[in-house]
C-alpha positions as CSV (number, residue, x, y, z in Angstrom):
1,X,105.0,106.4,162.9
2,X,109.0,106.5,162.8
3,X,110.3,106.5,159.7
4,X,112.3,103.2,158.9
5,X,116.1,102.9,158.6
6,X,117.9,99.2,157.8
7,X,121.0,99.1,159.4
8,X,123.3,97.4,157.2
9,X,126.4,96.6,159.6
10,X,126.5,95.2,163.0
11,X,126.7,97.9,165.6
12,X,126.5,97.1,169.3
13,X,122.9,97.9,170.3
14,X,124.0,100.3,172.9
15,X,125.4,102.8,169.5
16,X,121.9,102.4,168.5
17,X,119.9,103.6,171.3
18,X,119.5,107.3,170.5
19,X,118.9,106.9,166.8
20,X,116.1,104.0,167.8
21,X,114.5,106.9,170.0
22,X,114.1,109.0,166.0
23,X,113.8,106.0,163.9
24,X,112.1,102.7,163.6
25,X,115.0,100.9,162.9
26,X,115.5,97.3,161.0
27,X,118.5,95.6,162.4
28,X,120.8,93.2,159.7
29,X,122.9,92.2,163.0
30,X,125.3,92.6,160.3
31,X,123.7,89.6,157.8
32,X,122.7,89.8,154.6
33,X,119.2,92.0,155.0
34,X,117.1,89.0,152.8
35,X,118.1,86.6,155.3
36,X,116.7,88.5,157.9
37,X,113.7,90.6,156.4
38,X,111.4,89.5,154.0
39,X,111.0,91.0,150.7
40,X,107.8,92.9,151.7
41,X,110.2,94.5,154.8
42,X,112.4,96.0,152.8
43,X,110.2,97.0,149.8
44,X,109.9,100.9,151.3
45,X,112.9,101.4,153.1
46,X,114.2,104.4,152.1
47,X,117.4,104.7,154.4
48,X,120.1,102.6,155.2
49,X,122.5,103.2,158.0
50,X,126.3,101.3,157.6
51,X,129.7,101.2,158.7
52,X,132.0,103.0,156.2
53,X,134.0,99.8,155.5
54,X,131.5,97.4,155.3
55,X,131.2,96.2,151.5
56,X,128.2,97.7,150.1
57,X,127.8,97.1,146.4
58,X,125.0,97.8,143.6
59,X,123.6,94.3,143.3
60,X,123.2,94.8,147.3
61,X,121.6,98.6,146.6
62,X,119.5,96.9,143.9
63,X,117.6,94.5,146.8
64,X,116.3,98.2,148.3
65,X,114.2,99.6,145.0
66,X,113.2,102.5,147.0
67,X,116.5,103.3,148.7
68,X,117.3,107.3,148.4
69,X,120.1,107.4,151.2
70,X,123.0,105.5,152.8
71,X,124.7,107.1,155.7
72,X,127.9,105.6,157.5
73,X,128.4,105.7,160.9
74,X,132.1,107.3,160.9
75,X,134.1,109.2,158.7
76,X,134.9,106.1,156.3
77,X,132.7,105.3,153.3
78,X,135.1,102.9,151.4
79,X,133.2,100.1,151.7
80,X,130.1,101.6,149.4
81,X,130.1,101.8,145.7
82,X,130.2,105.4,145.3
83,X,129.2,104.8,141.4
84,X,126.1,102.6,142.2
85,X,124.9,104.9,144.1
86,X,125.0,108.1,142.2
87,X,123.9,105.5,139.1
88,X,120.2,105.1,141.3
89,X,120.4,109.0,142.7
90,X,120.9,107.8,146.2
91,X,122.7,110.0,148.0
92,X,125.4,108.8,150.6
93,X,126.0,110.7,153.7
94,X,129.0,110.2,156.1
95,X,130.4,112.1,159.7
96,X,133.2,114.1,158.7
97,X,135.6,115.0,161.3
98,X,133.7,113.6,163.9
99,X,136.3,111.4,165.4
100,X,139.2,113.3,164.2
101,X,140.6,113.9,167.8
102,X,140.0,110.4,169.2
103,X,141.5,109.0,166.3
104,X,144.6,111.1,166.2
105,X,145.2,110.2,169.9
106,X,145.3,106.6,169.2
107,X,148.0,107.6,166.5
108,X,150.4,109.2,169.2
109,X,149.7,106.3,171.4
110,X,150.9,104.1,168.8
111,X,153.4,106.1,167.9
112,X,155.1,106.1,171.0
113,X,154.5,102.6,172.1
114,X,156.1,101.5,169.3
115,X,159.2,103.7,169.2
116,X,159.7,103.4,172.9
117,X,159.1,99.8,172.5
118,X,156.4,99.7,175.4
119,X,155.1,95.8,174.9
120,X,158.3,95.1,174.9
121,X,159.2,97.0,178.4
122,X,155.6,95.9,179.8
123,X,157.2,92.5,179.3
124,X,160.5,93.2,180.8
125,X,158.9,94.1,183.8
126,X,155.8,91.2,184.2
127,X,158.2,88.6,183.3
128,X,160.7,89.2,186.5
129,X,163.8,89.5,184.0
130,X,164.2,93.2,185.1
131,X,164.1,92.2,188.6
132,X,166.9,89.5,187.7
133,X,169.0,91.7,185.8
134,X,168.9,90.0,183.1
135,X,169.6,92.1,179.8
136,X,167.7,92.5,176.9
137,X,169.0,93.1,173.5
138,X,165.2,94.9,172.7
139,X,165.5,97.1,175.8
140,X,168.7,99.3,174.2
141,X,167.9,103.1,174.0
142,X,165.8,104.2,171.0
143,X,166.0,107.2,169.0
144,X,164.2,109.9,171.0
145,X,160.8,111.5,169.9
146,X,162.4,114.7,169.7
147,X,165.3,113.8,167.4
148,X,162.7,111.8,164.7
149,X,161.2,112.9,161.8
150,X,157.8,112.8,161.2
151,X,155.8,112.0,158.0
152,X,152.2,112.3,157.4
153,X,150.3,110.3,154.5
154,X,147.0,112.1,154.0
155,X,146.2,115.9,155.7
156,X,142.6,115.6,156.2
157,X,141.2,116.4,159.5
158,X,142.9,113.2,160.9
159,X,146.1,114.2,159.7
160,X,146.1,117.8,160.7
161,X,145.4,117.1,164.5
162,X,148.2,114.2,164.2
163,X,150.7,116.8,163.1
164,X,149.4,119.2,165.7
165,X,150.5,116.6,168.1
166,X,153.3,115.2,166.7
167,X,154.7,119.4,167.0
168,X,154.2,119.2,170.3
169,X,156.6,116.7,170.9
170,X,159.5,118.8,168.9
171,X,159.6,116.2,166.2
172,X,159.9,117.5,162.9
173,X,156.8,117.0,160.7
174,X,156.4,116.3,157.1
175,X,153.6,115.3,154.8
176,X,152.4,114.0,151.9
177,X,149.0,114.4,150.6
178,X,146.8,115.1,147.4
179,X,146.6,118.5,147.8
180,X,149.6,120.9,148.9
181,X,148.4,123.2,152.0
182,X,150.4,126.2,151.6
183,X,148.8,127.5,155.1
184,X,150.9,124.5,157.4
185,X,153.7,125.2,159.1
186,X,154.6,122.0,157.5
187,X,157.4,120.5,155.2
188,X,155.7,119.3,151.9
189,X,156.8,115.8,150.5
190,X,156.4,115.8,146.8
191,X,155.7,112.1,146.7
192,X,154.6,109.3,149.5
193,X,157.9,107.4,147.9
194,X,159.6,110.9,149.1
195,X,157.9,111.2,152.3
196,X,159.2,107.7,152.8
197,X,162.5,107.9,152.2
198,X,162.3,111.5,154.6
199,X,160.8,110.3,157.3
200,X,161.4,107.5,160.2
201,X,157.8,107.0,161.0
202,X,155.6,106.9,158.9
203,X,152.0,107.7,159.8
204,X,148.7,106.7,157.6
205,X,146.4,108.7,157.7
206,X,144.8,108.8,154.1
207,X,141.6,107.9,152.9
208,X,141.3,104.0,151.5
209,X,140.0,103.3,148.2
210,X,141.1,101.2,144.7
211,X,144.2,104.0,144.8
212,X,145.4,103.5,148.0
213,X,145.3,99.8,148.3
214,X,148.5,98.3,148.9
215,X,150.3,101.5,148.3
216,X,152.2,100.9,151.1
217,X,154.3,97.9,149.7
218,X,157.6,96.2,149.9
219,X,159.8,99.0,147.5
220,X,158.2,101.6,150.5
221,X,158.9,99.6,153.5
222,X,162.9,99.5,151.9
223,X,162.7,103.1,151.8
224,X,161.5,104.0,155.4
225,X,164.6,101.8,156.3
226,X,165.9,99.7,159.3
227,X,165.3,102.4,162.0
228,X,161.9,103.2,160.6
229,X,158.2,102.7,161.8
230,X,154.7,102.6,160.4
231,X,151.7,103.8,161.9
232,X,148.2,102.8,160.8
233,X,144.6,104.5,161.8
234,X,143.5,104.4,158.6
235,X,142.1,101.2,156.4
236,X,144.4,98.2,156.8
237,X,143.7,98.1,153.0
238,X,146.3,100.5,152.9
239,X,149.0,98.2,153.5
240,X,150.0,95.1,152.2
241,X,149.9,93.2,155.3
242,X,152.1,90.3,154.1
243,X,155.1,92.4,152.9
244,X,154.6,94.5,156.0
245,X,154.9,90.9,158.4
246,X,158.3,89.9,156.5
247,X,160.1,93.6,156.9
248,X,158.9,93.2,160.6
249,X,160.7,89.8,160.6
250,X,163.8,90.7,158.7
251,X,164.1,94.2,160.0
252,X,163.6,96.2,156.7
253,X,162.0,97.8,159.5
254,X,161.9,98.7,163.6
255,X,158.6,98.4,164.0
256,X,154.8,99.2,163.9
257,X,151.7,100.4,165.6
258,X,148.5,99.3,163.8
259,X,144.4,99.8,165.2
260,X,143.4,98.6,161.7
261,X,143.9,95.8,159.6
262,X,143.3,93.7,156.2
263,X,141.1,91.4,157.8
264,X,139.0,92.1,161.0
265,X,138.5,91.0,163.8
266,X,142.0,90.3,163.3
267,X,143.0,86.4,164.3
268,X,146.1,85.6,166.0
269,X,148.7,85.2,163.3
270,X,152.4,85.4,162.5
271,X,151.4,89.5,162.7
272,X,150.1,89.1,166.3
273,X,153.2,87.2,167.5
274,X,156.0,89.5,166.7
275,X,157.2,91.9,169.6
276,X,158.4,94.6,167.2
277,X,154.3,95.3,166.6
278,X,151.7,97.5,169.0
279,X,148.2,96.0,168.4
280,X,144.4,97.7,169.0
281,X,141.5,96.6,167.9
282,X,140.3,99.4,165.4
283,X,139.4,101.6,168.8
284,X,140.7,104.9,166.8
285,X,137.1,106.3,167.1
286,X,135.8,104.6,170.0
287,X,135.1,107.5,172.8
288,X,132.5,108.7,174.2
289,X,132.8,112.2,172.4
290,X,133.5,110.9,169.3
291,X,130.2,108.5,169.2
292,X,128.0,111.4,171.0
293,X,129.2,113.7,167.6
294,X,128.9,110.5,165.1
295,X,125.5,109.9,166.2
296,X,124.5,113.2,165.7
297,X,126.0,113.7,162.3
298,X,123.6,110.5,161.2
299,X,120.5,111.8,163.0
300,X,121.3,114.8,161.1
301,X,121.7,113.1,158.0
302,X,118.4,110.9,158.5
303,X,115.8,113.7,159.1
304,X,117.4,116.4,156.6
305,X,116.3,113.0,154.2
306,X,113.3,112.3,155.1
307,X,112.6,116.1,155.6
308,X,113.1,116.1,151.9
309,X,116.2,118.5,152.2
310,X,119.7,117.9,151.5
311,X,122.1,115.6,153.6
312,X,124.1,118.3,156.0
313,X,127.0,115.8,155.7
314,X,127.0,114.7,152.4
315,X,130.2,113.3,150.9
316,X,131.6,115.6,148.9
């Protein structure tokens, strides 16, 4: 017999497929696992399978007595009490690097939607005021790629492949991060207040958690300045959303791309109705490549568990 994994989040059945062909699996559908299973269900489940942001606390851990592994789907584990878990021995297994490349691709396309104010030109176009010749104070000429600095917040595998193809595009490319790289061809911010004031976009790429929320604030948003932009793949923790929707308004900054966000789904919202903002839908991830290697990281996770061995993938 299989052995049994809960899934904690709500994944689209077709993500599930191949790890249902391994694993009996309990779906959540993304509720509250008591609501769903009875007490006797989840008595001997041993493994839980989540998304990285979904909130996943001790009191919630404490439901599962015979729990002895989480693994996320994705690189992301902010959403799981480290602390609880180490506290009950449970070790917590994630897919590092697995959607790296997808996810830096969204950041270019974000990038350069933004900068080259592509919603706005889309618009232009659809609405027959090109056709009419009638100007458009948000169709002047922006500041080529070329000609921009770069800055990186966070050089992990997401933000070394961003800065490989940010290069590319003969911008110039700085970074901030925890750790110094001596290795990169790149210029080394000694502070993300630094990197701010460097740079003219601005691209997250660090890891959430309680030291990164709302680092990117009000004071920062001054310092990247009127001809700046922000770029988000990361957590929309990251940000504080409402000081980033009044610099959008008053032009503290030029713009923004964002795939992720405080809240999501995200509703329409004063955010949604400015035309100085790019929006996606937290699709950073979301190829087929990058959920062929996520899957296997957590079918490698699962059986190395129940095999009794280490997690390949652990978080480190």
């Amino acid at each position: 017999m299989p052995d049994k994994v809960l899934v904690y989040s709500r994944f689209p059945k077709a993500l599930l497929q191949r790890i249902g062909e391994h694993f009996d699996l309990l779906d959540t559908a993304g509720k509250p696992p008591h609501e769903v299973f009875s007490a006797d269900d989840l008595a001997d489940i041993r493994a839980l399978l989540t998304a990285g942001g979904t909130p996943l606390r001790g009191p919630d851990m404490e439901r599962l007595p015979q729990l002895g592994t989480i693994v996320c789907y994705g690189t992301g584990y902010d959403g799981v009490d480290l602390a609880a878990a180490a506290a009950r021995g449970i070790a917590v297994g994630h897919s590092p690097g697995a959607n790296a490349a997808s996810v830096a691709d969204v950041a270019m396309t974000l990038m350069l939607a933004a900068t080259r104010r592509l919603n706005v030109a889309d618009h232009y176009v659809r609405s027959g005021d090109w056709a009419a010749a009638r100007p458009s104070p948000l169709m002047k000429p922006p500041v080529g790629l070329s000609q921009r600095k770069v800055g990186i917040y966070g050089m992990g595998e997401i933000g070394r492949k961003i800065a490989a193809r940010v290069a590319g595009f003969e911008a110039e490319v700085g970074y901030f991060s925890r750790t110094r790289y001596d290795e990169l061809p790149y210029q080394y911010l000694p502070s993300l207040d630094a990197l701010a004031e460097w740079c003219s976009v601005l691209m997250i790429a660090v890891r959430a958690g309680a030291e990164t929320h709302h680092v990117v604030n009000a004071d920062l948003l001054k310092k990247l300045g009127a001809d700046g932009y922000i770029v988000n793949i990361s957590r929309g923790s990251v940000i504080d959303e409402a000081a980033l929707v009044a610099a959008l308004k008053d032009g503290t900054i030029a713009g923004a791309g964002l795939d992720v966000f405080e809240t999501e789904p995200h509703a329409p919202d004063e955010l949604t109705s400015l035309p100085n903002v790019v929006l996606t839908p937290h699709i950073g991830g979301n190829t087929q490549e990058s959920h062929v290697a996520m899957r296997g990281c957590v079918i490698a996770n699962l059986r190395a568990f129940f095999a009794g061995e280490k997690l390949p993938y652990a978080i480190k």
